[in-house]
N, C-alpha and C positions, 0 to 999 in steps of 0.2 A: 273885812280885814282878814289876810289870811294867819295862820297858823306860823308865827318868828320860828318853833322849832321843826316846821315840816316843810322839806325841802322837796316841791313837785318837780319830777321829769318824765312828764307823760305828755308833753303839749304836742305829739303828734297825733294821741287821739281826740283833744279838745284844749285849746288855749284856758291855761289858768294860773295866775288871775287875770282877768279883766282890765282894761285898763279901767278908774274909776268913773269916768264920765258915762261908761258903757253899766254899768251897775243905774246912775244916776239918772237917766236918759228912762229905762226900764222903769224905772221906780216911779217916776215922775208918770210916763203913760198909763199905770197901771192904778195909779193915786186921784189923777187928776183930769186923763183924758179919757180912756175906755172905749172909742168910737173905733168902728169898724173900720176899715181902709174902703173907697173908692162908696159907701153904702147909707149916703147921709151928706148935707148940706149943713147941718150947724154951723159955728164957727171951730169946734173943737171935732167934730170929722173931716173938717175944712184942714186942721194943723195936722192932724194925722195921717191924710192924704201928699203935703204939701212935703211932710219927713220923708214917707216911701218915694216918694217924686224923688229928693234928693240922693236917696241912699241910691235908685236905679242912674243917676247920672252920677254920682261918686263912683260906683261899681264900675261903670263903663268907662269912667277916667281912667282909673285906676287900671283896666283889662286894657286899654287904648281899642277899645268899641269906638265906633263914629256914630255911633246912635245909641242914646239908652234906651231905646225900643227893642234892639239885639239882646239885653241882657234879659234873663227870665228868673223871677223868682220861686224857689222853691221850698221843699221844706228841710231838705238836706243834698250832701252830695250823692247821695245813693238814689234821693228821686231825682234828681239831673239827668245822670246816666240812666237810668231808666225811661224817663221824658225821653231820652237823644236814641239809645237802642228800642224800646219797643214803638215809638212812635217814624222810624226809619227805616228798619229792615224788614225783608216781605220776605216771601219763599222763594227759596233759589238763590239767594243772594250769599257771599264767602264774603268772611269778615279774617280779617288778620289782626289776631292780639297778643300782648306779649307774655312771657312767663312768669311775669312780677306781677300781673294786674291784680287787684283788689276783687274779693268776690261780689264784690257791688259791679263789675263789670263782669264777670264769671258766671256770675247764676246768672243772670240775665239771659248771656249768649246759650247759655245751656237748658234754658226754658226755650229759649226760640230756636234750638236747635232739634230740641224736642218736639213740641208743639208745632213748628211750621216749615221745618226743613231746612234751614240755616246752617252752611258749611263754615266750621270754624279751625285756622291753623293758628297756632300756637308757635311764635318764634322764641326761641330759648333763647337765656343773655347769661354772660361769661361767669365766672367765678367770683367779678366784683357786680357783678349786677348790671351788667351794661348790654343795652340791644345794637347789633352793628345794623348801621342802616341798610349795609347791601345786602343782608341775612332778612328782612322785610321787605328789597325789591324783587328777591330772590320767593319769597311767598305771595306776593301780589298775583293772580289771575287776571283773563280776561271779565269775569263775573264777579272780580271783587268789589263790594260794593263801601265798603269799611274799613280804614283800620281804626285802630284802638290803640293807644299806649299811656301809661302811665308817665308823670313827667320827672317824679322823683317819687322813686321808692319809699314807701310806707313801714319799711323791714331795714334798710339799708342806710336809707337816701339818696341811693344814687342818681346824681339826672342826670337826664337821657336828650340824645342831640336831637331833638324835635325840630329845630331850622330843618335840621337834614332830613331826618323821615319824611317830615313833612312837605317840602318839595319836591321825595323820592313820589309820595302818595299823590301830590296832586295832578304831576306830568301822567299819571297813570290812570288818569279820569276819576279815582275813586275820593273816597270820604277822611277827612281826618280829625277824628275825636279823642280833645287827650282829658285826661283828667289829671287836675291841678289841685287833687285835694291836700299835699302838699307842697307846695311849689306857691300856690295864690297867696300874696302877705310877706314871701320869704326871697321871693325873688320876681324880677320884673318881667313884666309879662305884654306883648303889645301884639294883640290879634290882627288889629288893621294890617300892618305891615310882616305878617307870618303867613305861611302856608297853611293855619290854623282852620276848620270850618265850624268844631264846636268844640267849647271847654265849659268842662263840668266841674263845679268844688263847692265846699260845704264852706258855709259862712260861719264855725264855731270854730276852725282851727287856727289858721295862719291868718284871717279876718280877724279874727277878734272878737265875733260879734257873739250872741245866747246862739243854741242849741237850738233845732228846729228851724232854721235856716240856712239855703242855699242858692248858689247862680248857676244859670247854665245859660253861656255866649251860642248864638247860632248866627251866623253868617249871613248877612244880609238877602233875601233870595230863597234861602234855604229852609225858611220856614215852611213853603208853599208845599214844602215834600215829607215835612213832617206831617203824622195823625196825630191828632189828639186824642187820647184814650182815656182823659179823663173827663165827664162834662158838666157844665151845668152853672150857676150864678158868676158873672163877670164882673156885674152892675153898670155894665154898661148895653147899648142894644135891648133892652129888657122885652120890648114887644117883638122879638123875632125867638121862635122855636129852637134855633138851630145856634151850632154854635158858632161866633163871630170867629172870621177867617184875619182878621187884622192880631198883631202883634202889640203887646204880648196876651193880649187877650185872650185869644185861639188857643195858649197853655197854660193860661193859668185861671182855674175856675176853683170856684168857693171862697171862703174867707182866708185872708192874709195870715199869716202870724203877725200880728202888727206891733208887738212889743217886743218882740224878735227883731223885726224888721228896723224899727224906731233905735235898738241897741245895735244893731249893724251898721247904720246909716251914721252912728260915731265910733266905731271899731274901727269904718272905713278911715273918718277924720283923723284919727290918731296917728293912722297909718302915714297917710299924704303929710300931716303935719311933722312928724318924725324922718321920714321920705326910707322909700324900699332902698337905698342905697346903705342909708345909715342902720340900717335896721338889720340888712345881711352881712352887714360887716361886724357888726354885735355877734350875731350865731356864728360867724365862722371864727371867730375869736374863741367864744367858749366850745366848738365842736374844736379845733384844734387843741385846746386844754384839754378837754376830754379825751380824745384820742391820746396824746401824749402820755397822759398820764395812765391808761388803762391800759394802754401800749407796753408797758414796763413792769407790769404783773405777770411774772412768770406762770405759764401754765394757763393764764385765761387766754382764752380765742375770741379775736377780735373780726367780727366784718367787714367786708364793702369797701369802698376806695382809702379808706383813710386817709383823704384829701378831704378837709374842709372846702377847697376850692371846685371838689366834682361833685359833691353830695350838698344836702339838707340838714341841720339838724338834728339827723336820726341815727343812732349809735347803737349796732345790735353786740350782744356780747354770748357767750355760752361757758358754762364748766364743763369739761367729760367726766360724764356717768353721774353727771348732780343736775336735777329737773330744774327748767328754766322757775316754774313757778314756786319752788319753795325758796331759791335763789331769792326770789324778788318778794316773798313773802318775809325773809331775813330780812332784808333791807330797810321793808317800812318798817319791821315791829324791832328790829334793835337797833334802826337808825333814823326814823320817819323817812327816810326816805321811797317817795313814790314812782314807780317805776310802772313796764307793760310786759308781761310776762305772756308766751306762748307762740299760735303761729300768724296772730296780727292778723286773723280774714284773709292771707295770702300765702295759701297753701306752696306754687308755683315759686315762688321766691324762696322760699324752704327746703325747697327742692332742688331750686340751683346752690342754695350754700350747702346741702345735706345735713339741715338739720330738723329739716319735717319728723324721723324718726325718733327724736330724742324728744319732740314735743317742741319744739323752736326756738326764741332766746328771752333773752331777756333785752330789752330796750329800752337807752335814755334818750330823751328828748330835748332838751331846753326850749325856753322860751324868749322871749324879748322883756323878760323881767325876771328872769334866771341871772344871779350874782357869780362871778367866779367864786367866791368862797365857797356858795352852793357845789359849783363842780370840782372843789377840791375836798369837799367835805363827802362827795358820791366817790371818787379815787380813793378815800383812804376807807370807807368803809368797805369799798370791793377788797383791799388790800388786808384787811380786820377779816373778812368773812375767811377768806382763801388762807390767810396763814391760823384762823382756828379749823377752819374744816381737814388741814392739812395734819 
């Protein structure tokens, strides 16, 4: 049960609360089943196999994969991307990524740029956060072997036209990997029919599911060119040395999170049974309340499109010459409410609103169990802080 007097707006860094089935599902594997995924014949390694089974053909409904073989489970969205860049890119190779990205795609490229010679450009995006596609075909080389974009800002929310990069990227031989760590859950997603080749996202956010779980879509074909650089028990193949080149096997060695997995495999159900239509019309309902109302506070600086219709969920805000995080340390302690204060892992995004220097913002989030009263009760408390601090 959550807290009636604490109002959460953090659900871009992890969805909370749960829906209850996703609590029950957990409770229940950890109570009554216990068995490993794929590692056992019982009858009750048998149901725990037969959940992950589900949850990887729920996923792929859900992404419009044509195969749940294409979907790879992880442990979050940052091994995704990781799985997708260091299992991809060799030396020599120019990646193009955007100035919003997450440093779950940033270190990486900067470990391999180090380490093995990896040329990376960095396309800058406008004053609301947005990447123009021709400013990406305009960076694409004959050696590019990548791009990279995020598909809705983490800082912002702004999403970004990925149809269009993404056709800009594939007419041009190269690779296109977006990451949906906000975007998967929150708006519809159909790989089969996109110029998409990999999408990476964490299964605690806009899924719904525990913590410690993640997807990453790879293209049918495309696996052949990925490495595995992690090795070792599949349970499946057991009397061969080496590691099995079949899907998803080939990426995913050691134990499951399996009670992770078993709560995702109904984050997913909630999701389809609610339907992504219904679900984004809820958030851009209360990001338009938000906005409106935050809108109308003199003297606070509001980011990013201020379109519910072009962004996510994700509402950054800032005071001048008052620190995001005492801001949002005010908030919980004289008003419960919980906020993300700072530069959100995406230094580059701070940098296009110029607030990397002041230490970054402050960000609400809603969820899909976010009350308007909830975002009217975050409006009057910005409205409380600003005319005491004044």
């Amino acid at each position: 049960m959550t807290d009636p007097q604490h109002i959460y707006l953090d659900n871009a860094a992890t969805s909370f609360p749960k829906p209850e089935s996703v609590y029950d599902a957990v409770d229940h594997y950890q109570r009554e089943l216990g068995a490993a995924v794929g590692r056992g014949s019982s009858k009750k390694s048998l149901d725990v196999q037969r959940a992950v089974d589900r949850c990887r053909q729920q996923a792929a409904g859900l992404l419009g994969a044509t195969s749940p073989k294409q979907i790879l489970f992880t442990f979050n969205g940052t091994d995704s991307l990781n799985i997708a860049l260091h299992g991809l890119l060799e030396s020599g190779d120019h990646v193009v990524a955007s100035q919003l990205e997450h440093n779950s795609v940033l270190r990486p490229l900067r470990e391999l740029e180090k380490r093995i010679g990896i040329d990376v450009t960095i396309v800058q995006a406008d004053s609301e956060g947005r990447i123009a596609p021709e400013d990406v075909r305009v960076a694409i080389r004959s050696e590019t072997r990548l791009v990279t974009l995020i598909h809705a800002s983490n800082v912002i929310g702004t999403i970004q036209p990925i149809n269009d990069i993404g056709q800009i990227v594939r007419e041009s031989g190269a690779l296109f990997l977006v990451d949906a760590a906000q975007s998967a859950g929150h708006l519809p997603i159909d790989v089969a029919n996109s110029p998409i080749d990999l999408l990476a996202c964490p299964g605690h956010k806009g899924l719904l599911g525990p913590l410690g779980t993640g997807l990453l879509f790879i293209r049918p074909g495309l696996e052949e060119q990925i490495r595995s650089f992690r090795q070792g028990g599949t349970g499946s193949v057991s009397e061969e040395e080496h590691q099995p080149h079949t899907m998803p096997d080939k990426l995913e060695s050691g134990n499951h999170n399996a009670p992770g997995l078993i709560g995702l495999e109904v984050g997913l159900d909630w999701i389809v049974d609610c339907g992504i239509d219904s679900l984004r019309e809820h958030e851009m309902q209360l990001t338009t309340r938000l906005l409106d109302g935050l809108l109308q506070l003199d003297g606070l600086q509001v980011y990013g499109t201020r379109s519910a219709e072009e962004s996510v969920g994700v509402v950054s805000v800032s005071l001048p010459d008052f620190e995001p995080q005492v801001l949002a340390a005010l908030l919980e302690d004289n008003f419960a409410i919980q906020t993300r204060a700072g530069l959100h892992c995406a230094p580059g995004a701070h940098c296009c609103l110029d607030t990397f220097s002041s230490g970054g913002t402050v960000r609400f989030s809603p969820g899909p169990f976010t009350r308007e009263e909830e975002i009217d009760a975050a409006v009057f408390a910005m409205s409380e802080l600003m005319r005491e601090l004044k």
